[in-house]
C-alpha positions in Angstrom: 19.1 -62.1 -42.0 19.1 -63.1 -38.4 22.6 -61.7 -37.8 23.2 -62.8 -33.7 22.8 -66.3 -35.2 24.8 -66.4 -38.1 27.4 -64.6 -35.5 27.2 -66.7 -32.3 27.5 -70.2 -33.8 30.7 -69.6 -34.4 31.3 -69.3 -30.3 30.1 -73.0 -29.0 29.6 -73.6 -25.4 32.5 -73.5 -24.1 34.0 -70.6 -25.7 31.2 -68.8 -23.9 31.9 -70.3 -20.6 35.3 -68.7 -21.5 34.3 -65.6 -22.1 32.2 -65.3 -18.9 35.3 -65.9 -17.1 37.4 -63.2 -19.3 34.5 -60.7 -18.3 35.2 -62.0 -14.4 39.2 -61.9 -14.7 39.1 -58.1 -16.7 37.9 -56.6 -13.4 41.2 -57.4 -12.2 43.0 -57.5 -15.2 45.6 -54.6 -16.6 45.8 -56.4 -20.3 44.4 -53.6 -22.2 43.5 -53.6 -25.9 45.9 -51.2 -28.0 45.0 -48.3 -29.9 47.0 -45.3 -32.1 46.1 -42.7 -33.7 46.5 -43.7 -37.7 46.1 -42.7 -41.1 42.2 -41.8 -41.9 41.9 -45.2 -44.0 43.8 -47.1 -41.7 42.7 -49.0 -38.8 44.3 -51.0 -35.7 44.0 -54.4 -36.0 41.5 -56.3 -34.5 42.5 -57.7 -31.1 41.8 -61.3 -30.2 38.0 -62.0 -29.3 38.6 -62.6 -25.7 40.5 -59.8 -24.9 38.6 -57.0 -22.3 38.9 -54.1 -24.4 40.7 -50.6 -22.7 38.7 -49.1 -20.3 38.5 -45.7 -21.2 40.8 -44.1 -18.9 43.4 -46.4 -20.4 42.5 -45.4 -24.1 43.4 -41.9 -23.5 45.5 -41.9 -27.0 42.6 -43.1 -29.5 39.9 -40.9 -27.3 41.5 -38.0 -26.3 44.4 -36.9 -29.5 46.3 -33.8 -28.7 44.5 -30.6 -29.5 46.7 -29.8 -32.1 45.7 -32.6 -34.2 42.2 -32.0 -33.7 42.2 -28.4 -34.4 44.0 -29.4 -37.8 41.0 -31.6 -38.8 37.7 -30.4 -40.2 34.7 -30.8 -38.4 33.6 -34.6 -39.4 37.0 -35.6 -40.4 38.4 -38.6 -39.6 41.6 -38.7 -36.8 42.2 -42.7 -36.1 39.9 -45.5 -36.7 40.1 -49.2 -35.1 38.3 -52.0 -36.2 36.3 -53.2 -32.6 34.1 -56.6 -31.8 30.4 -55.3 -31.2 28.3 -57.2 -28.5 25.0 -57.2 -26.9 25.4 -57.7 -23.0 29.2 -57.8 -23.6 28.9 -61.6 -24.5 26.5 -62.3 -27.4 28.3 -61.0 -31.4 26.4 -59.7 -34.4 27.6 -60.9 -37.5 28.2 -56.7 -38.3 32.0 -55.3 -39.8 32.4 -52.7 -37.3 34.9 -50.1 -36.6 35.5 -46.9 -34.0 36.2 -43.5 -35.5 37.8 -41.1 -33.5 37.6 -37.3 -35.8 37.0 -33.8 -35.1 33.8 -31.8 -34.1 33.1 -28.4 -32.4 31.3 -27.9 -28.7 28.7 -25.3 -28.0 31.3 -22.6 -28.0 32.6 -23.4 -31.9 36.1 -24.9 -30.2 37.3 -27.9 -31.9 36.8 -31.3 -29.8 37.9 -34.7 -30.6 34.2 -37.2 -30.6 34.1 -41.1 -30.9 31.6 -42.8 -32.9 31.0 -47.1 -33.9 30.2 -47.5 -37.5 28.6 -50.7 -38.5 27.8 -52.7 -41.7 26.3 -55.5 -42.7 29.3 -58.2 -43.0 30.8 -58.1 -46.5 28.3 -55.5 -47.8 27.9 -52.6 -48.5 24.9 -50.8 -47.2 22.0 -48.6 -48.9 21.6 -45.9 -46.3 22.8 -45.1 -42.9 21.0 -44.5 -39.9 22.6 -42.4 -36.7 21.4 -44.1 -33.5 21.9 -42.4 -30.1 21.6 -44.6 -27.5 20.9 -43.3 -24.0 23.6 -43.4 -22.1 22.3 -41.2 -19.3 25.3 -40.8 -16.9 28.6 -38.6 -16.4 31.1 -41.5 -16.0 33.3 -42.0 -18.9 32.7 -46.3 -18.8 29.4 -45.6 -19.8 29.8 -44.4 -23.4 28.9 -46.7 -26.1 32.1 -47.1 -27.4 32.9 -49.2 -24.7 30.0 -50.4 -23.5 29.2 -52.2 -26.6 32.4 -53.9 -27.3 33.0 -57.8 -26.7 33.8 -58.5 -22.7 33.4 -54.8 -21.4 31.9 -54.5 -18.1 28.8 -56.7 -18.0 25.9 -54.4 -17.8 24.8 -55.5 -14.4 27.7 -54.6 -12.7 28.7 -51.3 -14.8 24.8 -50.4 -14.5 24.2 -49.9 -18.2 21.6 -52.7 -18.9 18.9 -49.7 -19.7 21.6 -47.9 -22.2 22.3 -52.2 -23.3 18.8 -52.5 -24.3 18.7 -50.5 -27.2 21.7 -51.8 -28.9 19.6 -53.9 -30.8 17.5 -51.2 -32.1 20.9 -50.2 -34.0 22.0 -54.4 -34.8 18.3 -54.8 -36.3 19.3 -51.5 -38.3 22.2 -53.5 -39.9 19.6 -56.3 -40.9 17.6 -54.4 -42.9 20.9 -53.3 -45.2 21.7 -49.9 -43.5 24.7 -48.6 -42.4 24.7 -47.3 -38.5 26.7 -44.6 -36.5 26.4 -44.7 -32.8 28.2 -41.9 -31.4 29.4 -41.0 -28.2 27.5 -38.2 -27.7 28.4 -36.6 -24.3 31.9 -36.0 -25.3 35.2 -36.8 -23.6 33.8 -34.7 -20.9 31.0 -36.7 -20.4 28.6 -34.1 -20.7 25.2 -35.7 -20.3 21.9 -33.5 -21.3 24.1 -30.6 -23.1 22.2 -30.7 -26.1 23.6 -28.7 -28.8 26.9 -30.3 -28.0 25.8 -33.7 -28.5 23.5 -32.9 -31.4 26.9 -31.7 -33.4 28.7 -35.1 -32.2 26.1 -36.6 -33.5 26.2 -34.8 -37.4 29.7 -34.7 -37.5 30.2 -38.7 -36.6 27.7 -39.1 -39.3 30.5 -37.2 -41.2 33.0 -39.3 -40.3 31.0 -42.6 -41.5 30.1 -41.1 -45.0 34.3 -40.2 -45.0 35.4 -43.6 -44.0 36.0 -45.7 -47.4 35.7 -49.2 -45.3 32.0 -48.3 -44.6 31.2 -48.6 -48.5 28.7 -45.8 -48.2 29.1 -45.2 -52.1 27.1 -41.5 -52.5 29.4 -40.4 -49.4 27.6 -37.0 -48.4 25.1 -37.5 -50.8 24.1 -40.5 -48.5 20.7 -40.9 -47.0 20.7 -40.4 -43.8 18.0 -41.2 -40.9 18.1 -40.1 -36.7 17.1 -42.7 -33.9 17.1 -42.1 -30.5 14.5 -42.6 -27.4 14.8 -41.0 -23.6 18.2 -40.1 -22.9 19.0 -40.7 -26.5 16.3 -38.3 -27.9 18.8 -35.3 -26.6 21.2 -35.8 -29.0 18.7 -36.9 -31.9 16.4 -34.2 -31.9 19.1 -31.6 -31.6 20.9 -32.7 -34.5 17.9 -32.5 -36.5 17.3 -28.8 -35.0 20.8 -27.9 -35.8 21.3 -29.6 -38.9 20.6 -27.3 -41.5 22.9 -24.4 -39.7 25.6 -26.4 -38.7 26.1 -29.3 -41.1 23.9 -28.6 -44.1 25.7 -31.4 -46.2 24.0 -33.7 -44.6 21.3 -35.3 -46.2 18.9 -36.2 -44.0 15.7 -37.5 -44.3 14.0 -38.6 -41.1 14.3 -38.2 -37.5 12.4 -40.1 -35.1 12.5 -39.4 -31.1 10.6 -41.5 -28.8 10.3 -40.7 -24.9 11.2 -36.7 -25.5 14.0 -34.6 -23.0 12.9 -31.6 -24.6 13.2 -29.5 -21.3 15.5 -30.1 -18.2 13.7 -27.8 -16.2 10.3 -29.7 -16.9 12.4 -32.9 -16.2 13.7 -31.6 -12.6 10.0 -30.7 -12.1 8.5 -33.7 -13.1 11.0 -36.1 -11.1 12.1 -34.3 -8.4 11.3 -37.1 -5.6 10.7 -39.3 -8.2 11.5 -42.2 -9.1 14.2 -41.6 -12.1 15.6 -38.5 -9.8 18.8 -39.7 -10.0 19.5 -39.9 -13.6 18.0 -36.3 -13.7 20.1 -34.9 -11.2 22.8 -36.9 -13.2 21.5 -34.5 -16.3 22.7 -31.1 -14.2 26.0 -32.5 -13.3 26.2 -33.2 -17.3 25.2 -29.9 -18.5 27.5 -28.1 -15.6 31.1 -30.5 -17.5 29.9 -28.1 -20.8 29.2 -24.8 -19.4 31.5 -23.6 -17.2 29.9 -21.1 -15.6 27.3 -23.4 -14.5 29.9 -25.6 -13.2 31.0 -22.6 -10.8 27.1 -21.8 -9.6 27.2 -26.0 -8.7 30.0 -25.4 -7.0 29.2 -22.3 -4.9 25.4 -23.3 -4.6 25.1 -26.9 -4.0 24.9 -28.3 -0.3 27.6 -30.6 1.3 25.2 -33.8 0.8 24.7 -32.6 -3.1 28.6 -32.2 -3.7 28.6 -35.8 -2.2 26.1 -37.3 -4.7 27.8 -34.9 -7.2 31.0 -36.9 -6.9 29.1 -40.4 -6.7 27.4 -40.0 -9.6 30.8 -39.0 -11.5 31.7 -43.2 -11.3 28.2 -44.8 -11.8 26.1 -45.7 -14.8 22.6 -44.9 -15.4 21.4 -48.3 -13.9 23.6 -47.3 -10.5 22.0 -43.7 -10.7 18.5 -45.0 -10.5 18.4 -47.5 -8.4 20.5 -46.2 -5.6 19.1 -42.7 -5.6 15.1 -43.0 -6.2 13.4 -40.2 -5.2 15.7 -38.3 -4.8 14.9 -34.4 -4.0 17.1 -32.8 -6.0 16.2 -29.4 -5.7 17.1 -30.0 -1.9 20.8 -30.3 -2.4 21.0 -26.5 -3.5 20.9 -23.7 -1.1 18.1 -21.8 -3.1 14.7 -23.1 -2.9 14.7 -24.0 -6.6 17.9 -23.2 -8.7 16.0 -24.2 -11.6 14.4 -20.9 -11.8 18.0 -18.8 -10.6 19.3 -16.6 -13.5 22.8 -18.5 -14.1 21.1 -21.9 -14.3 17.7 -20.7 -16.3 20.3 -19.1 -18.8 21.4 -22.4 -19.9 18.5 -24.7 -19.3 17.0 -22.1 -21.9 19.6 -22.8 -24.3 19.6 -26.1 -23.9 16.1 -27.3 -24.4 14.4 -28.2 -27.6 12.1 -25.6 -29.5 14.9 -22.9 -30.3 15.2 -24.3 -33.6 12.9 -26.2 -36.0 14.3 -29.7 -37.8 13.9 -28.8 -41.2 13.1 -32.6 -42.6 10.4 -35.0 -41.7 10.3 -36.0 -38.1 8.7 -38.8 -36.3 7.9 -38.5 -32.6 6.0 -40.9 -30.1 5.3 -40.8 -26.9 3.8 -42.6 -24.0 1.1 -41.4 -21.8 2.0 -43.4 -18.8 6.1 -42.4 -19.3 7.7 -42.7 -16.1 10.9 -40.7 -16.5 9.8 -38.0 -19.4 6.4 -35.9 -18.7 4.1 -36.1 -21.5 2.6 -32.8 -21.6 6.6 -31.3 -22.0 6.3 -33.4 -25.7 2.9 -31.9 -26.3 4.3 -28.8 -26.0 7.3 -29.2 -28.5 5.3 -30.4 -30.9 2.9 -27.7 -30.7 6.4 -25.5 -31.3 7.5 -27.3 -34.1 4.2 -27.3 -35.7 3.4 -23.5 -35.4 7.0 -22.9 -36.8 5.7 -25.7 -39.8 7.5 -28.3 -38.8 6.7 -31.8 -40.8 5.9 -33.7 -37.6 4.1 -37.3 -37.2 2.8 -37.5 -33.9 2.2 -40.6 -32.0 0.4 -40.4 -28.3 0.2 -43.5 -27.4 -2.6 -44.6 -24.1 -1.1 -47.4 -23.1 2.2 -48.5 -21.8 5.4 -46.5 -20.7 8.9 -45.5 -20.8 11.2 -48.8 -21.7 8.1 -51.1 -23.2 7.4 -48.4 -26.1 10.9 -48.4 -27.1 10.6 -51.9 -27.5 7.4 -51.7 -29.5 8.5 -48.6 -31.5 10.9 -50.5 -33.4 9.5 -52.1 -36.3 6.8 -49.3 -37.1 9.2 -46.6 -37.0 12.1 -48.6 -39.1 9.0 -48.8 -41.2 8.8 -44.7 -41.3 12.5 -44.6 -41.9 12.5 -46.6 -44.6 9.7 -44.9 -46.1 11.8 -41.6 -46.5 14.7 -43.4 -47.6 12.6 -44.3 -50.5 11.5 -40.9 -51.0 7.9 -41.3 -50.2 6.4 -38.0 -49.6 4.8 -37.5 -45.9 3.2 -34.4 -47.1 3.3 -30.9 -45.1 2.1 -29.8 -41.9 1.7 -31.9 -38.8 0.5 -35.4 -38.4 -1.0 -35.9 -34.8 -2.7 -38.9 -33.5 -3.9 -40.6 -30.7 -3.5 -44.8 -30.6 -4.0 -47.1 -28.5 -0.6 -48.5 -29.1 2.4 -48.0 -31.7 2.6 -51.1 -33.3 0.3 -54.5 -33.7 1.3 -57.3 -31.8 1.0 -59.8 -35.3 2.9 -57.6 -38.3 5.2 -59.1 -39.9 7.5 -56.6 -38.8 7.2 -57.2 -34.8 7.1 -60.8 -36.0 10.2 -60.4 -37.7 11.7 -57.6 -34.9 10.8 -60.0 -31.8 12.2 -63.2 -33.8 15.1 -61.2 -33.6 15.8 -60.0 -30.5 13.4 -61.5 -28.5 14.6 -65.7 -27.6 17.7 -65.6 -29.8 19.2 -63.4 -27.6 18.2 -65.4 -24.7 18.8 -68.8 -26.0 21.7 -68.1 -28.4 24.8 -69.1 -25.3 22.8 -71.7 -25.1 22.8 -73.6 -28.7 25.4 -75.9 -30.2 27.8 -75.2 -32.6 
């Protein structure tokens, strides 16, 4: 099922030249789309397909309920739900049923917190399993959460800055065409809270709640559902912790595979590795994130950080990950504190500790690959976790791959790790221990599934706007 075509030839030409120019006019525009909070099995309607949805500062009443209500719910329960118009680069629709569910979770502390996350479906079906995807939204500015970002005529990637967090919507779209359901939470929070770990991993487990407890998903065995974790780079925060935390903090669910490409297991080796580097910025953006969910680390920013870093501090509060990279490479970060490396201070080594990965062990099989020549995430920081994981006896397939890097192996990863996923949905055994392996490269250019993945997303995306009705 090639679902961006069955979609987009409903939209001919010229109903995309008019939705260029409703992505133009929306910059200027204060026609927001509605949203209330409802009934658990209720949902707003749909608004029509050219209308910008809110930006999020506008949608304060579906986001951000008042505590009260939240603190009422359990964690995973469902608040308000909307049904939404997924889109890749804000133009081109999946033929997906797809809804936002706003419901309860808990932060780092155990307080209750309200989280957003999109379900989709295929179109008129109901799916066999459901897969969580996290994608990487890698900033600390509230536009760049998924639940706007992926929505019909938001911001257009290139001028929000999320074309790297764009990219791997597909990943979760090609998830609906093999049957599954998908959850892509907003995994920072309301507080935007990029790189606070723990937080996000129980966003992530309790939106996966939410879809098992939302009847227009169809998921049929409800928390007896099988469940699988995606994520890569930034989105490997949120995935990997989930699958540390998961059988402490939301043992119902039934989870059967995690795979984490591009590893942030360790902050501190992060600020390390890019410090003058050429992803600095997004790193720095990291410390800003973890600061919104600790407040005490917030207050050592505040009284440690230099008049040019308070500057950047507040810059990086408005932009998106693309915006964070590209204006600020090489960016010295551990210059814009007045210590020589506040990395290794006692208030901010207290909560890089807590927040890495390796305090925990997921207790299902987990899938992990990871590029030599990676860019943004060190290598030898993944070598390390899985040499944690597997001395605690983790079940961990290990993929080093020699060539390539960062945004190309996500890419690649796809099809063979799908593969994986839907090997454990069918209850094939992977067998105890750890799996580690050197290759050349994670997937063969002429399999039928890269065949199938690139016939996908490769032209149709490009040449979709362009075909007739």
């Amino acid at each position: 099922m090639n679902m961006f075509k069955t979609r987009h030839r409903r939209y001919g030409r010229a109903t995309m030249l008019a939705a260029g120019a409703a992505v133009v006019i929306q910059v200027a525009t204060a026609g927001f789309a509605a949203a209330c909070p409802c009934a658990s099995d209720d949902y707003v309607p749909i608004q029509p397909a050219l209308t910008p949805p809110a930006m999020p500062a506008e949608d304060q009443v579906f986001l951000n309920p008042p505590r009260d209500v939240v603190a009422a719910k359990q964690p995973g329960e469902i608040i308000a739900a909307r049904e939404v118009h997924p889109a890749f680069q804000s133009i081109i629709q999946p033929d997906v049923d797809a809804w936002q569910l706003s419901y309860r979770s808990n932060n780092s502390r155990d307080e209750p917190i309200a989280a957003v996350t999109t379900v989709m479906k295929p179109r008129g079906k109901a799916p066999t399993n459901l897969v969580s995807v996290q994608i990487p939204e890698d900033a600390v500015a509230a536009h760049c959460a998924p639940s706007y970002t992926s929505q019909m005529l938001a911001l257009p990637p290139n001028y929000a800055g999320t074309m790297g967090p764009n990219f791997m919507l597909p990943m979760a779209l090609y998830a609906v065409t093999k049957g599954w359901g998908v959850s892509i939470p907003d995994h920072e929070g309301l507080l935007s809270a990029f790189a606070a770990g723990p937080l996000a991993g129980r966003i992530t487990l309790d939106g996966i709640r939410a879809a098992e407890n939302f009847k227009p998903m169809e998921l049929h065995q409800g928390r007896d559902t099988k469940v699988g974790l995606w994520g890569d780079s930034g989105g490997s925060i949120p995935t990997m912790h989930a699958a540390e935390q998961r059988a402490t903090y939301a043992p119902d669910v039934n989870l059967v595979g995690t795979v984490s490409g591009s590893t942030a297991s360790d902050l501190r080796d992060l600020v390390d590795y890019q410090n003058n580097g050429p992803a600095a910025g997004t790193v720095f953006a990291g410390i800003i994130g973890l600061s919104r969910e600790y407040p005490e680390l917030q207050t050592y920013l505040d009284q440690h950080m230099n008049p040019l870093g308070q500057g950047l501090r507040t810059v990086h509060s408005n932009v998106c990950q693309g915006w964070s990279v590209s204006s600020f490479p090489n960016l010295n970060i551990k210059g814009l504190f007045d210590t020589p490396d506040m990395t290794r201070e006692p208030i901010p080594s207290k909560y890089l500790d807590q927040v890495k990965m390796g305090n925990a062990t997921p207790d299902r099989p987990t899938y992990i690959f990871q590029s030599m020549g990676d860019w943004i995430m060190p290598a030898y920081a993944t070598d390390r976790l899985v040499d944690t994981y597997c001395q605690n006896d983790g079940q961990i397939t290990y993929r080093r791959i020699q060539i390539g890097e960062a945004y190309s192996q996500a890419f690649l990863s796809v099809p063979g790790t799908y593969q994986w996923l839907q090997e454990r949905f069918d209850g094939v055994p992977v067998g105890s221990g750890c799996n580690r392996q050197d290759v050349a490269a994670i997937a063969k250019d002429d399999s039928p599934e890269m065949n199938e993945w690139v016939s996908i997303v490769g032209p149709e995306l490009t040449a979709s706007a362009a075909k007739p009705v």
